[in-house]
N, C-alpha and C positions, 0 to 999 in steps of 0.2 A: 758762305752765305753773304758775307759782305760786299761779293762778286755780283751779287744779285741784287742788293739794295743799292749800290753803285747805278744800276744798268734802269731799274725802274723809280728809285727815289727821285731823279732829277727832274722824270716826265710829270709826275704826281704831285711835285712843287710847282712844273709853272702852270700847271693845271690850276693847282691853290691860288697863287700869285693872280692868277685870271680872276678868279674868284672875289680877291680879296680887294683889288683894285675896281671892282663897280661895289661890291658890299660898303665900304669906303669911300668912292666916290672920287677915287682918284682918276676914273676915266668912265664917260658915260655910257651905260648901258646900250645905248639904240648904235654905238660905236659896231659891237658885235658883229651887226649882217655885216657891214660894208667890208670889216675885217677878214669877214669869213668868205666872202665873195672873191677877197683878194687872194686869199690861197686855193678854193676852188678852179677860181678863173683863172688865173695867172700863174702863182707861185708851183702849186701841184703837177697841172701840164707840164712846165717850165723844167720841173724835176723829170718827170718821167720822158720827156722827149732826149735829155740831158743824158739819160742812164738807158735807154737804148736804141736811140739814132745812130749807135758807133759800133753798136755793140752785131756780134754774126748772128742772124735770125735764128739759128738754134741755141743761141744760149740766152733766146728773148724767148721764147716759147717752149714751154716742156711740160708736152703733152700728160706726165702721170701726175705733175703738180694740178693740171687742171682736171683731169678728173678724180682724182681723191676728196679735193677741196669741195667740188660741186655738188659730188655725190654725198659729203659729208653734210653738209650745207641743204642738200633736198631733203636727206632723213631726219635732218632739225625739222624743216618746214611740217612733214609730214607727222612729226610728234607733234608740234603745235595745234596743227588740225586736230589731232586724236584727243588733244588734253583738250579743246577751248570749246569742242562739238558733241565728243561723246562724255564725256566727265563735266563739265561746266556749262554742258546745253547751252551757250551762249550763240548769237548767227554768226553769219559769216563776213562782217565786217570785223569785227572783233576775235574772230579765226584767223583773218589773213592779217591781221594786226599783228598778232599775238605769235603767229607763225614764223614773219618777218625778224620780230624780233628776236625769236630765237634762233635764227639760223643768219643774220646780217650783220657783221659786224662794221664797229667803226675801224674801218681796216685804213685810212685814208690818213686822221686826225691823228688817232692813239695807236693803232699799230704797227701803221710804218716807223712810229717817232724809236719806240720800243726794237722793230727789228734794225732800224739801221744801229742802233748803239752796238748792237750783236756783230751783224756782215759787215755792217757798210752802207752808205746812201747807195751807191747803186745798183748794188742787188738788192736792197728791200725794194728799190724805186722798181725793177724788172719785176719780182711779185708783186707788187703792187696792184701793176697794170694788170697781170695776170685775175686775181679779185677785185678788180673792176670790172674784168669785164664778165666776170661769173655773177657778181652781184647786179650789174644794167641789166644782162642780158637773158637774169633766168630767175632771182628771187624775187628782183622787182615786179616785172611781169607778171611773178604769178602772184602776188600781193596785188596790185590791182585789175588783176583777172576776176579774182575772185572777193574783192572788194567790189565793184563795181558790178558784177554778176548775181544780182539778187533776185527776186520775186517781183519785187517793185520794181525794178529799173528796167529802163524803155532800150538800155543801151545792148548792141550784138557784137559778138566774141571781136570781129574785124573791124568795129567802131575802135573798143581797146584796144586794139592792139596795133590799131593805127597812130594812135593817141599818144601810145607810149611810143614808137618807131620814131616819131617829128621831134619826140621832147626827146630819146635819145642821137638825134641825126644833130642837138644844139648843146649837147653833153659836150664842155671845151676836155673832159677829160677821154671821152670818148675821140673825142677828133682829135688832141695830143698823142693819143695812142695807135690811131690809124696813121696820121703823119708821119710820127719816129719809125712804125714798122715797115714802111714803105721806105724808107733813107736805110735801113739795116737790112733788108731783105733786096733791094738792088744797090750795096754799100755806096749812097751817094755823099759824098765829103762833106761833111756840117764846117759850113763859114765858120772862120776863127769869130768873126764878131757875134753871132749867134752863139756859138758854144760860152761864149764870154759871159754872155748874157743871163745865159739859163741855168750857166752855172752861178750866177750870183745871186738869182733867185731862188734857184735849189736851195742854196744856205738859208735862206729863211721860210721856206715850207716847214717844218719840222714844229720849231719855236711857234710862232705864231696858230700855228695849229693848234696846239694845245694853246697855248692863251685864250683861244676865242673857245674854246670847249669848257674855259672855265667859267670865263665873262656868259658866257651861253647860259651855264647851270643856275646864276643868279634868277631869283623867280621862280625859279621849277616849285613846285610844291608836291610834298609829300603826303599824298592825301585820295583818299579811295579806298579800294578795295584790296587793303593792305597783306593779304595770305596770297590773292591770285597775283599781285603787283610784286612781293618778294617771290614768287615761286618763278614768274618766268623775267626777271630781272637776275634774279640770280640763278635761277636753270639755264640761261643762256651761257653762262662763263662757264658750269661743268658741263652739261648735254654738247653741246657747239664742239667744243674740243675732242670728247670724247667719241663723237661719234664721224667727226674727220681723222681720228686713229683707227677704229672702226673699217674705216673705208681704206686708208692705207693700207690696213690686214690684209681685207678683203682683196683688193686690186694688185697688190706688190709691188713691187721693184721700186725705181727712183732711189733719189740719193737720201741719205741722213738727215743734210739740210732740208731738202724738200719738205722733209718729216716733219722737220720740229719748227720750221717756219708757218707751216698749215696749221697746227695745233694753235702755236703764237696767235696769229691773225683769229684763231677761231675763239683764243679767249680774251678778246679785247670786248669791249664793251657791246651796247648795243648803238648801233648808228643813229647819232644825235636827232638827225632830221627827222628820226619816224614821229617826232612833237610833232612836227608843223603836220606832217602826212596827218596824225592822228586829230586835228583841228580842223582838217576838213571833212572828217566823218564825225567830227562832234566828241571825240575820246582824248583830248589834248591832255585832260589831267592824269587821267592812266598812266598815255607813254610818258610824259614826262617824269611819271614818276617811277618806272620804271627804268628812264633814263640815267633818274638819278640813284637809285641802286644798282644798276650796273654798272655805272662806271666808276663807285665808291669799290665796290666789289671785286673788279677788275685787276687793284691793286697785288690782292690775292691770288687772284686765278692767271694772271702772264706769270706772278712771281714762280707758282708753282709750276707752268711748263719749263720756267728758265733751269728751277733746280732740277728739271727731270733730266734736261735738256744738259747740263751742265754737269750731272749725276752720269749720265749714260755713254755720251762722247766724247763731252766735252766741248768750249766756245772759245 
């Protein structure tokens, strides 16, 4: 057990630390984006081009991680619908909300920070890439497919889904990951002064990730519609897991780690940003509060895959 409080204590302090330093005033709040923009834009790419520009294309891509994950990941989606439509008659803005949340994790922030203490920076950083680009390129999507797809809206399926193609074509994590896989798949030699670089950036993705997730949560308020806001703030961290084991069963084969990496990622929290998504359909206070139960929650729900995970194979 102390194997385990080792491995996720440290992320959950500077998670705190983030916290406690704008609740205190030791660093200003509006600091946050610019911080977070620095690991989005720079630091994150910076990692993942790091951990597999060098590395041989099939030990960057594997194929049963990506569909376990995805498929696990679409049956959240599709339980979301079922709970927020037919059980909560709510529309479908607040379905694809609701959906997102339970099948999108913050795999970027809080789970890579969690899996690399496990593997290593640069095979979390190789999964990583891999749930980016199942989360750009298939939950987001259908979050605002079906946000934007209502009664009232004047907008057609190839307006969205135009919309979303430009704003993922400026995705720097998207194009990090087109980048490195092009230097690994015709293994072009990454300059020593680039490799220098990105690895001293990589060192600080991890860190500041979680700081800015913590500085982030100041503000959030707790407040709504508190049975449906714990139900799928914390359905997310067992449903999400469970049902990417689920798909494991179902699909087979892959390796161990695969396993309990997919699980990992699948009980991280829910991805911070669905606030701001949820602010521009007018639902800000929900996700955020949502936000903040799951990733209070989360504590919980990696420790438990780590023991499962640490029970079964071993790490």
């Amino acid at each position: 057990m102390l194997d385990i409080i080792n491995i996720t204590a440290p992320i959950f302090i500077i998670i705190a630390l983030g916290y406690l330093c704008v609740r205190f005033k030791a660093i200003d709040h509006k600091h946050a984006k610019g911080m977070g923009s620095l690991v989005l834009n720079i630091a994150l790419p910076a990692l993942m081009f790091n951990a597999i520009a060098g590395t041989p294309f099939d030990e960057v891509v594997l194929p049963h991680y990506l569909m376990t994950y995805a498929l696990g990941s679409v049956m959240a989606f599709i339980v979301g619908i079922m709970l927020t439509k037919v059980i909560w008659r709510q529309d479908n803005v607040s379905a694809a909300l609701n959906s997102a949340a339970l099948s999108f994790s913050n795999s970027a922030f809080i789970g890579y920070a969690v899996i690399a203490m496990v593997i290593g920076s640069s095979k979390a950083a190789a999964y990583l890439s891999m749930n980016v680009i199942i989360e750009s390129l298939l939950i987001l999507p259908m979050l605002f497919v079906m946000a934007e797809m209502t009664a009232s809206s004047n907008k057609s399926l190839a307006s969205v889904l135009l919309g979303i193609g430009k704003n993922l074509t400026r995705n720097p994590l998207i194009i990090a990951i087109v980048v490195s896989v092009i230097f690994s798949i015709f293994s072009i030699p990454v300059p020593q002064v680039v490799a220098q670089t990105t690895q001293i950036l990589t060192g600080a993705a991890a860190p500041l990730a979680l700081f800015v997730i913590g500085m982030s949560l100041y503000g959030l308020e707790l407040k709504g519609d508190l049975p449906k806001i714990t139900t799928v703030g914390l359905g997310k961290l067992m449903l999400h897991p469970l049902l990417v084991l689920l798909a494991i069963t179902l699909i087979g084969g892959g390796s161990e780690q695969d396993k309990y990496v997919a699980m990992l990622f699948a009980a991280a929290p829910v991805f911070s940003t669905i606030a701001i998504i949820g602010q521009h359909y007018g639902l800000v206070n929900r996700m955020s509060a949502i936000v903040i139960v799951s990733t209070v929650g989360s504590f919980f729900s990696m420790s438990a895959v780590l023991i499962y995970w640490k029970m079964t194979v071993g790490f």
